[in-house]
Structure formats: C-alpha cells, structure tokens
C-alpha positions as YAML, in Angstrom:
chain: A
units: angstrom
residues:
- id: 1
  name: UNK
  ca: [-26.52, 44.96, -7.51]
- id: 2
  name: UNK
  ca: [-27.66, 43.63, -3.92]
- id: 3
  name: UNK
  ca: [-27.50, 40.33, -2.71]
- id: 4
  name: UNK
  ca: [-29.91, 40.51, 0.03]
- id: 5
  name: UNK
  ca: [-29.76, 37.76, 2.73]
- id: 6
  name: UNK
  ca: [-27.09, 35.91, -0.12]
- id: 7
  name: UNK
  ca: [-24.45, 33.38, 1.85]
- id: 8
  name: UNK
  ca: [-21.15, 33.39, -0.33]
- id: 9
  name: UNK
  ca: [-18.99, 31.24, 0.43]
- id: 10
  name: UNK
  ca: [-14.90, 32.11, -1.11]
- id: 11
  name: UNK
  ca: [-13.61, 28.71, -1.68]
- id: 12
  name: UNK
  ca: [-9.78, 27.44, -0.84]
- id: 13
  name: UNK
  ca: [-8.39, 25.25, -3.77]
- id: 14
  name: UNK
  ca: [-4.96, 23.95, -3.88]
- id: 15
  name: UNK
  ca: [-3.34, 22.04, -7.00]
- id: 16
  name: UNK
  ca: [-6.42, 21.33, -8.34]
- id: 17
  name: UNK
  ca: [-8.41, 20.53, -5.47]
- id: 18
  name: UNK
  ca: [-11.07, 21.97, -3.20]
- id: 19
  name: UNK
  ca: [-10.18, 21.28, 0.34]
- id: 20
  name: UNK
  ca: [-12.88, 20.12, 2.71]
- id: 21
  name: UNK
  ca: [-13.41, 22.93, 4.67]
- id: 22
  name: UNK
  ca: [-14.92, 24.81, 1.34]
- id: 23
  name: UNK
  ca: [-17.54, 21.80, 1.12]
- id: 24
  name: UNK
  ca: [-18.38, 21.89, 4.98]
- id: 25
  name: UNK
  ca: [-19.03, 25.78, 4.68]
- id: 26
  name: UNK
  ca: [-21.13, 25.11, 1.79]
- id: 27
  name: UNK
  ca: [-23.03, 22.64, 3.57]
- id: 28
  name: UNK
  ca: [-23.27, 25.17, 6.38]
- id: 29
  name: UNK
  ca: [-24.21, 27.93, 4.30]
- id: 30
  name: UNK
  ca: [-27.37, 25.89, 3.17]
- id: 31
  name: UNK
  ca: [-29.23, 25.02, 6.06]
- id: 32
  name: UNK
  ca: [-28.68, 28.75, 7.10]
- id: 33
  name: UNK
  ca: [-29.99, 30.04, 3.82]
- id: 34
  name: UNK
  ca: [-32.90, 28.39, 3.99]
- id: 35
  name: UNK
  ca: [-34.15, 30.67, 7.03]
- id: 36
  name: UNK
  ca: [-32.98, 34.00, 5.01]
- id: 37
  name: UNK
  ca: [-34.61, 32.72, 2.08]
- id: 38
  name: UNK
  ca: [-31.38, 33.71, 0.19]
- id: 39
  name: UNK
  ca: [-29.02, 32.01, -2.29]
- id: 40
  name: UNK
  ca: [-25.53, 30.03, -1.40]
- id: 41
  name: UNK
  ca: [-22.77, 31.74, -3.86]
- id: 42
  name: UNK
  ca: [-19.67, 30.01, -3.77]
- id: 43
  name: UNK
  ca: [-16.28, 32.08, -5.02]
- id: 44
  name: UNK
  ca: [-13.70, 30.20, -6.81]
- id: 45
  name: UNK
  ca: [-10.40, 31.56, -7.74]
- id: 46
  name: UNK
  ca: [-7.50, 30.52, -9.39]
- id: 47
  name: UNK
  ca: [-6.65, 29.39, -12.47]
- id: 48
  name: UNK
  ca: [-7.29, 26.13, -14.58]
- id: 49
  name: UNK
  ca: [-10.71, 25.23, -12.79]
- id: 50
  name: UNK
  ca: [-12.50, 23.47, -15.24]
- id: 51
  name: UNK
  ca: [-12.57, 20.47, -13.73]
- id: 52
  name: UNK
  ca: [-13.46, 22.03, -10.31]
- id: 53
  name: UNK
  ca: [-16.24, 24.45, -11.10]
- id: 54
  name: UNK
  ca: [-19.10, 22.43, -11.24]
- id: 55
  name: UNK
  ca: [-18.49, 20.76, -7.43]
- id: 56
  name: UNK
  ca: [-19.79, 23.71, -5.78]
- id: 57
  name: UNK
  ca: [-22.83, 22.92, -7.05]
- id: 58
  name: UNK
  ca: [-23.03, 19.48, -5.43]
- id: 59
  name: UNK
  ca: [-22.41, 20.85, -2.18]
- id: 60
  name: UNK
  ca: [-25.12, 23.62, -1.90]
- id: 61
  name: UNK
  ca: [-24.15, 26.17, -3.96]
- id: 62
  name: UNK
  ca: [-26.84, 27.89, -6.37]
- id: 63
  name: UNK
  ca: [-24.34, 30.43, -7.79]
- id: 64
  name: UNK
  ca: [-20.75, 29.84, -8.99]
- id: 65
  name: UNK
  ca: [-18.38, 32.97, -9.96]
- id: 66
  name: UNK
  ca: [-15.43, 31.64, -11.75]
- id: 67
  name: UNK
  ca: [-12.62, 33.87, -11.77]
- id: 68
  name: UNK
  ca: [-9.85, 31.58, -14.10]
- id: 69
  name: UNK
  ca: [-6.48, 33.27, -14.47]
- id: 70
  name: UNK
  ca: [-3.19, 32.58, -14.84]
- id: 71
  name: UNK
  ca: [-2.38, 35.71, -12.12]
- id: 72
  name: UNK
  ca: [-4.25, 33.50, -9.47]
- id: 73
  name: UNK
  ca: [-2.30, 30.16, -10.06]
- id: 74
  name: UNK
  ca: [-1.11, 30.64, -6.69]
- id: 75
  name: UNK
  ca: [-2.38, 32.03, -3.83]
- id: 76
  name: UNK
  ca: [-1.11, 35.61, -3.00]
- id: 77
  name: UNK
  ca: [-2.84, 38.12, -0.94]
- id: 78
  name: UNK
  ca: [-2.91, 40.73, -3.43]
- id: 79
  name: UNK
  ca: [-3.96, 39.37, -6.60]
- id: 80
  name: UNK
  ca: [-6.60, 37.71, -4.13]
- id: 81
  name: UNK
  ca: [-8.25, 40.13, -2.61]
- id: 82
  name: UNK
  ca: [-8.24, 42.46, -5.55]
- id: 83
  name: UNK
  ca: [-10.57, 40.11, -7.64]
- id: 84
  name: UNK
  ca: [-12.86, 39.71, -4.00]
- id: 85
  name: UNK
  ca: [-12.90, 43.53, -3.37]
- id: 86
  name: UNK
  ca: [-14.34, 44.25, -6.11]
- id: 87
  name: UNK
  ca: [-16.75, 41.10, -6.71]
- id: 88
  name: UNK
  ca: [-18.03, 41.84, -3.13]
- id: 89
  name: UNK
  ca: [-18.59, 45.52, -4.11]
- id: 90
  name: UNK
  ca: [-20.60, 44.50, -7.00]
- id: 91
  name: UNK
  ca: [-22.59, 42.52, -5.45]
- id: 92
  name: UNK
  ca: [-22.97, 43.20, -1.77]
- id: 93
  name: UNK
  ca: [-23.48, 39.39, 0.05]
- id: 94
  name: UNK
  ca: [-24.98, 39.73, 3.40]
- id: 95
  name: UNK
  ca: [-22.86, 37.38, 4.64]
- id: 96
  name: UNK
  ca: [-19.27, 36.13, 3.28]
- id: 97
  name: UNK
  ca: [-17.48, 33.07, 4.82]
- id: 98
  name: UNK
  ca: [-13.83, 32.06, 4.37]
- id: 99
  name: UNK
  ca: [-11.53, 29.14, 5.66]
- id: 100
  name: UNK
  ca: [-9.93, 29.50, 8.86]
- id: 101
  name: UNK
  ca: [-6.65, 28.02, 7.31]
- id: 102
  name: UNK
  ca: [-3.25, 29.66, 7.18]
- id: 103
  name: UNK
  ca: [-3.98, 31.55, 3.57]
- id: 104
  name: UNK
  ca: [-7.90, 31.72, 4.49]
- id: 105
  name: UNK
  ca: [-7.16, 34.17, 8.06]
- id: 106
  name: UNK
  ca: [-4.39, 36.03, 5.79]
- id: 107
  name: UNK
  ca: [-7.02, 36.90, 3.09]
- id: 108
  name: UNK
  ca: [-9.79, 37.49, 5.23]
- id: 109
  name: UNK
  ca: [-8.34, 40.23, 7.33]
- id: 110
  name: UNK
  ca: [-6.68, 42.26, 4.33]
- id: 111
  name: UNK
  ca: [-10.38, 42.31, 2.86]
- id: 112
  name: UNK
  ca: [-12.29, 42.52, 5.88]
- id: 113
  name: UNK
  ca: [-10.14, 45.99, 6.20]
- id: 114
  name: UNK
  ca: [-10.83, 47.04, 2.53]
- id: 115
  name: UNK
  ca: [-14.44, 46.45, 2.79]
- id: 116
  name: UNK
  ca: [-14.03, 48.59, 6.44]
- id: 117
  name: UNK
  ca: [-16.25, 45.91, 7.87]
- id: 118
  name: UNK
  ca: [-16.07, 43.48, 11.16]
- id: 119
  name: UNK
  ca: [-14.51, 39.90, 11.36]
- id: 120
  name: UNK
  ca: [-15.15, 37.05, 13.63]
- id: 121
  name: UNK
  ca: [-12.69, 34.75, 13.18]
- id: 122
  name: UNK
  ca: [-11.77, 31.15, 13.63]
- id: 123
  name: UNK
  ca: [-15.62, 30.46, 14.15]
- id: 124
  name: UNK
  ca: [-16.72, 26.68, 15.20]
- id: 125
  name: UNK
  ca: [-20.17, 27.56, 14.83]
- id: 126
  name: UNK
  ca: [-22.93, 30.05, 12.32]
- id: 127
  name: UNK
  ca: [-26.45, 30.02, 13.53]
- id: 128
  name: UNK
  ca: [-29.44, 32.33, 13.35]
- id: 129
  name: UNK
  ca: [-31.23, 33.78, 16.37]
- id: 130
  name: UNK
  ca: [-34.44, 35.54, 16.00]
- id: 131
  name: UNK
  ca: [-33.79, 36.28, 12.70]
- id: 132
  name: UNK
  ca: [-29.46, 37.69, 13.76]
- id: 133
  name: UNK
  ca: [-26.88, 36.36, 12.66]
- id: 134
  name: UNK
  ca: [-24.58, 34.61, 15.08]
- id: 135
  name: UNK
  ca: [-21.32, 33.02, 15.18]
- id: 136
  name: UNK
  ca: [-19.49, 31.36, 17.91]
- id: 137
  name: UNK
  ca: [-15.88, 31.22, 18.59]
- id: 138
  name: UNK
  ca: [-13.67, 30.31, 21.39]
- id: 139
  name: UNK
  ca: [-11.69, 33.70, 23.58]
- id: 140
  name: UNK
  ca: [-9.25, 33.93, 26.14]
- id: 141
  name: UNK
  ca: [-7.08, 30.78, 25.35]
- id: 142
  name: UNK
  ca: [-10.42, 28.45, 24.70]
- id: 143
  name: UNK
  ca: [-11.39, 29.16, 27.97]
- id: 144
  name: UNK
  ca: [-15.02, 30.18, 26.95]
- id: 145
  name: UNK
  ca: [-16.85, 30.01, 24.30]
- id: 146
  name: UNK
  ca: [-18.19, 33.58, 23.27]
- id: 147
  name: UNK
  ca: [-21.30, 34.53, 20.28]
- id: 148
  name: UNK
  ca: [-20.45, 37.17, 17.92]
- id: 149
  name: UNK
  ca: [-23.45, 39.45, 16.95]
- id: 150
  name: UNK
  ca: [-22.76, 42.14, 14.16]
- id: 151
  name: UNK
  ca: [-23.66, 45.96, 13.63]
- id: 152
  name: UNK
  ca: [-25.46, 46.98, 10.50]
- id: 153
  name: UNK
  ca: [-21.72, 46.97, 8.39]
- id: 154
  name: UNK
  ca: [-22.13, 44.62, 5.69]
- id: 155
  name: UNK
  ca: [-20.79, 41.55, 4.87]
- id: 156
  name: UNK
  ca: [-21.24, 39.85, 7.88]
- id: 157
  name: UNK
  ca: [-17.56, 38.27, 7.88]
- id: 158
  name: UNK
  ca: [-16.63, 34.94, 9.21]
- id: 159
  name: UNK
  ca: [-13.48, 32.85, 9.17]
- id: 160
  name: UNK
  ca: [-14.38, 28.80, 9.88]
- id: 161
  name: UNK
  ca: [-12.35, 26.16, 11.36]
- id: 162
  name: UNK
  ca: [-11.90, 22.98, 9.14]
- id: 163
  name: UNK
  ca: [-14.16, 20.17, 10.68]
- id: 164
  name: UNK
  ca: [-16.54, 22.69, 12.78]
- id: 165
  name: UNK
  ca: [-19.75, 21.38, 10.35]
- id: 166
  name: UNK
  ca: [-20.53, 18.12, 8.59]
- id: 167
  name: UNK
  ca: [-19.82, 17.75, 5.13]
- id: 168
  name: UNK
  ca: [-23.24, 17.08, 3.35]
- id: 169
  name: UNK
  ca: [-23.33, 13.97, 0.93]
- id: 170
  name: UNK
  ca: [-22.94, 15.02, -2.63]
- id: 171
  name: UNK
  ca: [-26.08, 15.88, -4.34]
- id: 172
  name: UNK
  ca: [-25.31, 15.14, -8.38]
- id: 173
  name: UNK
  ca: [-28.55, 16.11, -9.86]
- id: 174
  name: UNK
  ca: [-27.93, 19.80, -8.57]
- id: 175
  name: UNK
  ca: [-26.83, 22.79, -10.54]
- id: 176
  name: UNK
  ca: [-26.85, 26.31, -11.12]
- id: 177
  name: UNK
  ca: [-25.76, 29.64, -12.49]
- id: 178
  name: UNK
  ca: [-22.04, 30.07, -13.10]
- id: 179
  name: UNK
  ca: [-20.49, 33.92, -13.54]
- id: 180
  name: UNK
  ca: [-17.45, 34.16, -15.15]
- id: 181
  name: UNK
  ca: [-15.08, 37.02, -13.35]
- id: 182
  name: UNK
  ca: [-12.60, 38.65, -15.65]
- id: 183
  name: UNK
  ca: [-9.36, 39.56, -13.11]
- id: 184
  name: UNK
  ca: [-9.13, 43.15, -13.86]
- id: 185
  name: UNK
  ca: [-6.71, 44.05, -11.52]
- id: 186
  name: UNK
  ca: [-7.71, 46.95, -11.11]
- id: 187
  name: UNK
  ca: [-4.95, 49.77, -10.11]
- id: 188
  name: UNK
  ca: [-3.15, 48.39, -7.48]
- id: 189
  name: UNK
  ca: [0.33, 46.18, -8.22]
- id: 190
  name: UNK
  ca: [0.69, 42.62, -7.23]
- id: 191
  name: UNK
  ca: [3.72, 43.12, -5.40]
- id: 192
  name: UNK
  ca: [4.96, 39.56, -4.92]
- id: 193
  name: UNK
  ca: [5.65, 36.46, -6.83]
- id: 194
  name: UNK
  ca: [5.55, 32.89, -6.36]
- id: 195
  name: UNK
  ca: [8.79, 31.10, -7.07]
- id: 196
  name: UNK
  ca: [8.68, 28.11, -5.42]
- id: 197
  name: UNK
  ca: [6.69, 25.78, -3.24]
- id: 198
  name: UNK
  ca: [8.16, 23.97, -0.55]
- id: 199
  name: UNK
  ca: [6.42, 20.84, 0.84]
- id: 200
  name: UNK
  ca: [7.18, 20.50, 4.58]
- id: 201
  name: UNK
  ca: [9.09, 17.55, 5.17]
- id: 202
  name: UNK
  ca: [8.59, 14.75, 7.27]
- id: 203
  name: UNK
  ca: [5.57, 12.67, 5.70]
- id: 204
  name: UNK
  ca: [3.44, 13.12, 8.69]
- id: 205
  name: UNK
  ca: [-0.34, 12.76, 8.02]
- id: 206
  name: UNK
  ca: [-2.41, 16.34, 8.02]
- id: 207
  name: UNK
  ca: [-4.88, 16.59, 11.29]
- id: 208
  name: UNK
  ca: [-7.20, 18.51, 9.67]
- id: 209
  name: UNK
  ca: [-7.52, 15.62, 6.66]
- id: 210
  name: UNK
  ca: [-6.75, 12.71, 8.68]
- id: 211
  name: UNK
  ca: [-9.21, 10.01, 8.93]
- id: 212
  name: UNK
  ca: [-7.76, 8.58, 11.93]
- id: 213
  name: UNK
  ca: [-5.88, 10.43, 14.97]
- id: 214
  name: UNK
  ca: [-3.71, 9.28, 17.55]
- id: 215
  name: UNK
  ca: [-3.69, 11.91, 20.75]
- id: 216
  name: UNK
  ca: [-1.62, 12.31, 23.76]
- id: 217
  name: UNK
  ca: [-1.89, 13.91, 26.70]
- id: 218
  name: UNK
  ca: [-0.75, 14.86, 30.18]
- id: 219
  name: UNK
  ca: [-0.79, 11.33, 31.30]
- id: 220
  name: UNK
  ca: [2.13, 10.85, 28.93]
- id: 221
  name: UNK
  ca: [4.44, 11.74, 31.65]
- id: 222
  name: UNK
  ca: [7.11, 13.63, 29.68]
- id: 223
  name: UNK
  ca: [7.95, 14.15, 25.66]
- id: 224
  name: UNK
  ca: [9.36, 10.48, 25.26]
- id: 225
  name: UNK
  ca: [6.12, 9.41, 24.97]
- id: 226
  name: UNK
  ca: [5.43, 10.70, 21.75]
- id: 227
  name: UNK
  ca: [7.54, 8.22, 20.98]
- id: 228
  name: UNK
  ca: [4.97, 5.61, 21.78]
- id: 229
  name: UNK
  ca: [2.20, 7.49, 20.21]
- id: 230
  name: UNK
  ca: [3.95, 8.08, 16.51]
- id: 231
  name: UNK
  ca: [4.68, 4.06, 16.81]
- id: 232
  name: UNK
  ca: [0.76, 3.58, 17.59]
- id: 233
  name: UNK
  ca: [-0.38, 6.12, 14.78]
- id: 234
  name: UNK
  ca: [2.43, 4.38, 12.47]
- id: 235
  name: UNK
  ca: [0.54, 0.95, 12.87]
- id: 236
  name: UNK
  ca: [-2.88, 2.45, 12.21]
- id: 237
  name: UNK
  ca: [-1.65, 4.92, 9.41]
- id: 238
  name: UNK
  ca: [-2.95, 7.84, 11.14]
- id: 239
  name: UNK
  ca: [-2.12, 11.07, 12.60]
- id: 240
  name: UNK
  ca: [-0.26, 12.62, 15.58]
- id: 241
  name: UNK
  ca: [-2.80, 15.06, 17.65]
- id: 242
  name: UNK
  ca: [-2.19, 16.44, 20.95]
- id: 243
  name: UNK
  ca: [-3.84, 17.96, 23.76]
- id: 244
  name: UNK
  ca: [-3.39, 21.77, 25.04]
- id: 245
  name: UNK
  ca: [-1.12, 20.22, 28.13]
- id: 246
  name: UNK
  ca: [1.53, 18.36, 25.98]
- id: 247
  name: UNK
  ca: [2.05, 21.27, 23.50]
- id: 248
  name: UNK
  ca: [2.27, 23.83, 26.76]
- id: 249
  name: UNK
  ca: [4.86, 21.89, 28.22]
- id: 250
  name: UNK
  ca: [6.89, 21.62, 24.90]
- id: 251
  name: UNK
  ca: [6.31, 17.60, 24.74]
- id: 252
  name: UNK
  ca: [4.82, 18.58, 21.02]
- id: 253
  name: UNK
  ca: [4.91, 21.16, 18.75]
- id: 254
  name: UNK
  ca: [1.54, 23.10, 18.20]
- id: 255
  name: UNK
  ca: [0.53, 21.83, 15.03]
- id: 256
  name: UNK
  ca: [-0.34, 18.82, 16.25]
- id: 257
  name: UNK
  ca: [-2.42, 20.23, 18.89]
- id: 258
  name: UNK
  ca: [-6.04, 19.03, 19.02]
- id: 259
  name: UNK
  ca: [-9.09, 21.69, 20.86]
- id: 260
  name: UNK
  ca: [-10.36, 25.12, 20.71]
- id: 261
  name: UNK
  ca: [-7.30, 26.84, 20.83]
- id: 262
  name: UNK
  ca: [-5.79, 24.22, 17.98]
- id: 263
  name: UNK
  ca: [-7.35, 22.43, 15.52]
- id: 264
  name: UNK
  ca: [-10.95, 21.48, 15.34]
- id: 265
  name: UNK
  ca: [-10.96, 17.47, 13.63]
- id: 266
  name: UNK
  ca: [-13.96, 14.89, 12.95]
- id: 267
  name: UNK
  ca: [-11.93, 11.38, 11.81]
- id: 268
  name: UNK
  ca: [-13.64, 8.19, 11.60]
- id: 269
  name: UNK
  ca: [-11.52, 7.17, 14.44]
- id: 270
  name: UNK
  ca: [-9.81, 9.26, 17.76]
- id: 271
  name: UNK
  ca: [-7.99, 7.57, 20.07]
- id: 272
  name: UNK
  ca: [-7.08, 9.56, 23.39]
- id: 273
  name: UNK
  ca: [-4.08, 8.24, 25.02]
- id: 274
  name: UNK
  ca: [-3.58, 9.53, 28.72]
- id: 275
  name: UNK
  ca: [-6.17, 12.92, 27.95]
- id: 276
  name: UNK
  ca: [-8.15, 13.48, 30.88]
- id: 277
  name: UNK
  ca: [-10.91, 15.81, 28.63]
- id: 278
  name: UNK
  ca: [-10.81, 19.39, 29.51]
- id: 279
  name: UNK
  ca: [-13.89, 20.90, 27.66]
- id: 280
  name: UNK
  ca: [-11.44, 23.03, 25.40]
- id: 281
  name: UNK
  ca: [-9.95, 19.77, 23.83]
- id: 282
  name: UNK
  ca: [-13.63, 18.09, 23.74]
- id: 283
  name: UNK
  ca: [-14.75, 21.07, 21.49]
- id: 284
  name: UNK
  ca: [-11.79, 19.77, 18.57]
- id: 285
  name: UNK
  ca: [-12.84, 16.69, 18.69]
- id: 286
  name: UNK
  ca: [-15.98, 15.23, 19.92]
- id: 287
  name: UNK
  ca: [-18.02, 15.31, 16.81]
- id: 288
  name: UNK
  ca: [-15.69, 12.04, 15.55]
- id: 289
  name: UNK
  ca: [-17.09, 8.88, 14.89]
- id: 290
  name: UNK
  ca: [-15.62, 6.59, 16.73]
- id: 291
  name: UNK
  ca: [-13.64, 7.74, 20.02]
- id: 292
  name: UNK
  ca: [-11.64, 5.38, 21.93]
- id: 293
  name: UNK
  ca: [-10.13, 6.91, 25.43]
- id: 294
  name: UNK
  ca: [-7.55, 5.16, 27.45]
- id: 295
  name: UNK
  ca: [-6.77, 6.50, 30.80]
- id: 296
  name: UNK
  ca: [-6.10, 5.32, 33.95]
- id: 297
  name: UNK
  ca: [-8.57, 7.45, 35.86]
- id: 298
  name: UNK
  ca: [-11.83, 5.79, 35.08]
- id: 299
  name: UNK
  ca: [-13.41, 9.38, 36.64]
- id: 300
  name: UNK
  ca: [-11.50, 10.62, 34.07]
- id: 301
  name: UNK
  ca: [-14.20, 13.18, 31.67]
- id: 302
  name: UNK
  ca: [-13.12, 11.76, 28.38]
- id: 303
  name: UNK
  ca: [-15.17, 8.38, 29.31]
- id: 304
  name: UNK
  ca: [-18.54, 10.88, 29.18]
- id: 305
  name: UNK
  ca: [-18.06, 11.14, 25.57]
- id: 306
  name: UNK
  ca: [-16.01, 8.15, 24.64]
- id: 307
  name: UNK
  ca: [-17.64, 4.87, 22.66]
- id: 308
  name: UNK
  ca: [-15.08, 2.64, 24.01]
- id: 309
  name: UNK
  ca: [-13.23, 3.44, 27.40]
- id: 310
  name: UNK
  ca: [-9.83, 1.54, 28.28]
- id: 311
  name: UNK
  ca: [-8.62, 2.00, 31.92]
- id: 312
  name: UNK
  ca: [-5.20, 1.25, 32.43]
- id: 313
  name: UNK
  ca: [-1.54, 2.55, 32.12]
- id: 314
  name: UNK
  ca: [-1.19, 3.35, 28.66]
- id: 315
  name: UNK
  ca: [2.55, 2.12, 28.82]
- id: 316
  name: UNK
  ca: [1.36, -1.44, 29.12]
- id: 317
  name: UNK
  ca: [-2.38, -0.98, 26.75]
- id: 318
  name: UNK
  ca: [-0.59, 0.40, 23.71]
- id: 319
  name: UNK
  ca: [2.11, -1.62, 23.29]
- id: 320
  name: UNK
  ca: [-0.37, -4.63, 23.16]
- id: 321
  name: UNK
  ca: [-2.88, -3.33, 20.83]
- id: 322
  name: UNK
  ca: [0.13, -2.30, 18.52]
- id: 323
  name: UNK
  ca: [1.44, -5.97, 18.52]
- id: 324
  name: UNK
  ca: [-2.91, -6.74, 17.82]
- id: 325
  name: UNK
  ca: [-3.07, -4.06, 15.10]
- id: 326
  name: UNK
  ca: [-0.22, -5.20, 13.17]
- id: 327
  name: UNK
  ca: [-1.13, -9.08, 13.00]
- id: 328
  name: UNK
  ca: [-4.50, -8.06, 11.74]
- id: 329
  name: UNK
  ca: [-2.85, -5.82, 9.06]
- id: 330
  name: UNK
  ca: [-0.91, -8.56, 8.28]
- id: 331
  name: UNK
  ca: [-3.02, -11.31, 7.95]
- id: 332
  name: UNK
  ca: [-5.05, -9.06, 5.49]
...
C-alpha cells in the first residue's frame, strides 16, 4: 500500500498525555499537506489510549493508527520501533515526522537506520519549495542556519524541536479514520524492561512547557546571579532559561539553555535579564508573546525584537519589580 505525498506524524504520549510538540507537528503537517494534496496520519503508541485517540483528530489529523498494548506502556526503543518498522513498510508515508525530545531523537535514528533512509534532525522549520521538500535546522554550534533537501529514499525523515510551529486551535467538529495496529512483534526480542521511573528532582518548571521564562545572560557577571534570576522566576511561577554564554561558562547547566543550539520555547511571557541577543538565542525564543528585555546597553539587539525594553543594571531593576510582583500577587 502507498501513501503518496501522506504526512505522518508518530506522536509522543507520556502517562496519558500527548505532549505539545505532537499537536504543533500536526498543525505543521497540515498546512504542508495541503500543497501535496495528501493526508495528515498521526501514529499513536502505547497502551491504554482510549481517552487519547480521538485528539489527533482535532489537531489535523485525517488518519489515526492506534497501536494499544500493554508491551508499549512505556517507551522502549525496541518494542517502538518494531511496531513503526513495520507500519511504515506497509504503508510507505512520503514524509514521517517525530519529536525532537530525548526518546523522540533515540527512536528516530534506530528507525531511520532500519528503513536505510536519511534524517534531518532537530528541525525548527518544514516548508515546500517548488514542489521539494525542505527542512531547516541549525549546524556548526547554531552558527548558521542550513536547509536540508532529500534524495529519492523514502520517508523523508524529520526530527522537530518543541515550540518551532504554532499549535493550531482545536477544531472539535473534525474526525476521521482510525486503524487499529495489532503489536506483532515480529521476530526480534525486546531486550529491556522498564522497572522504574524516576522523576528528576528539584520541582523546577519544564522550558519546553513553561508559560513564562525567566533568562539570564552574560550581563549576569558570574553564576551568583542565578541566584537573582530563580528568586525572579520564583515570584512569577515560571521557568529558569539561559543563554548560550551562561551555560558555556558553567554559570548554568545546559538544560536550561534557551537558542538554536538548546531549546526552542514560545511562553506567553520571556523576560531577558542581561542577554545582549545573539541571533542563535533569538531563533529559541522570539516567536513568544510577550518579551520583556532588560539590559543596560540600550544598543543592545534584544531591544529589536523586544515589546518592552528596560535599560538599566539588572542588580537594581529586578529586585524592584520582585518587591512589585509580589504585592500584586498578594493583593489578589
């Protein structure tokens, strides 16, 4: 069976819920299908999805195939990619996108090699170009920006960042076709097992789901600033980013870090404490809502994109709209 010109679209779930990125690469996947005159196909996988198997179809999709088994309760790359390997085989997508997300890159590479076909990864943006398919995605430490064009090897292969599209409002009078897939298995063992899962500690809010972010930068001056900026995001509830400069000069760890060559984030609200605005750290977060910049530089690139410029030391702005933030909170 062919799928000529077909987007799929193999959607991340965890604990009963379909993380963002799936919907944004749905959303995606739309818009693009509408030039292939194809179908969206979303894949869902894992087991217990009842109450999950119908969102697809607000999103974009046309197509749902189901795959509900006990064997894919949790993620592992084997039990994975066996059910995709052979779906995909079946079928043959012309194009097949996946999350660029820590189980999304580990998937997409072990199938990418079964299917002995090419894989751009950590894309930021899919678009067609007299008639090719093209996706963008940053190279040599973010440094440039580079466009991916692929041979005749089918599926076209893409891993995307969380946050690099829009999420599309959902549409509830839409539905579709949904395929059951039995597991099979096929011959190959499933040679690990899931015994436990092991939150990481600390509480701190996710960048990639947080709807406000606190960043710091350079202008920092040195790693006790962070201190400042976890009491700012603290008062507002919101998240700890970072910019390429603090996590290179171990002020920050690099999961915090905010940009091409971190993570790609659209909150309501980004506040950009002492960045300056290299063009790799404007690429992970400029499509936000609302961006606030304070900096002491007012020549200072951030203020190009910002909605609401500060200049000023940061050591003496924060601390005041911390003491403003919480009386407002308060009074509420």
């Amino acid at each position: 069976m062919s799928n000529k010109n077909s987007i799929w679209v193999c959607l991340e779930q965890t604990n009963g819920k379909i993380a963002s990125v799936s919907y944004e690469m749905l959303s995606q996947a739309k818009k693009l299908s509408s030039a292939l005159s194809g179908e969206v196909c979303a894949v869902l996988l894992g087991s217990q999805l009842d109450d999950l198997k119908q969102e697809p179809f607000l999103y974009g999709a046309d197509k749902v195939y189901v795959c509900d088994d006990e064997r894919l309760k949790d993620y592992r790359t084997d039990s994975y990619c066996q059910v995709l390997d052979a779906l995909v085989k079946e079928n043959a997508p012309e194009v097949l996108l996946m999350a660029a997300t820590t189980n999304g890159r580990d998937l997409a590479a072990r199938l990418a090699s079964r299917l002995e076909t090419g894989l751009a990864a950590d894309c930021v943006d899919l678009k067609l170009e007299d008639g090719e398919f093209v996706a963008t995605r940053p190279m040599y430490g973010g440094n440039i920006m580079a466009d991916i064009v692929f041979s005749e090897k089918r599926p076209i292969m893409c891993t995307v960042r969380p946050n690099a599209f829009s999420k599309d409002e959902a549409d509830t009078g839409r539905s579709g076709e949904m395929v059951a897939v039995p597991f099979g298995g096929g011959e190959d063992p499933i040679r690990t097992q899931v015994r436990e899962i092991l939150s990481k500690a600390g509480g701190e809010i996710s960048l990639t789901d947080a709807q406000i972010i606190v960043s710091g930068g350079r202008g920092l001056g040195g790693p006790q600033g962070f201190d400042l900026i976890r009491e700012f995001a603290g008062a507002l509830n919101a998240a700890v980013g970072a910019s390429r400069a603090a996590v290179d000069a171990g002020w920050i760890s690099y999961e915090h870090q905010v940009g091409q060559t971190g993570k790609t984030v659209g909150p309501k609200l980004y506040i950009a404490c002492g960045i300056s605005g290299a063009l790799q750290h404007l690429a992970g977060m400029k499509t936000s809502d609302v961006i606030v910049a304070i900096n002491k530089d007012e020549e200072a690139p951030i203020f190009e994109i910002a909605n609401y410029g500060i200049v000023g030391d940061l050591y003496q702005v924060i601390p005041v709209m911390i003491e403003e933030f919480k009386t407002v909170l308060a009074s509420r």
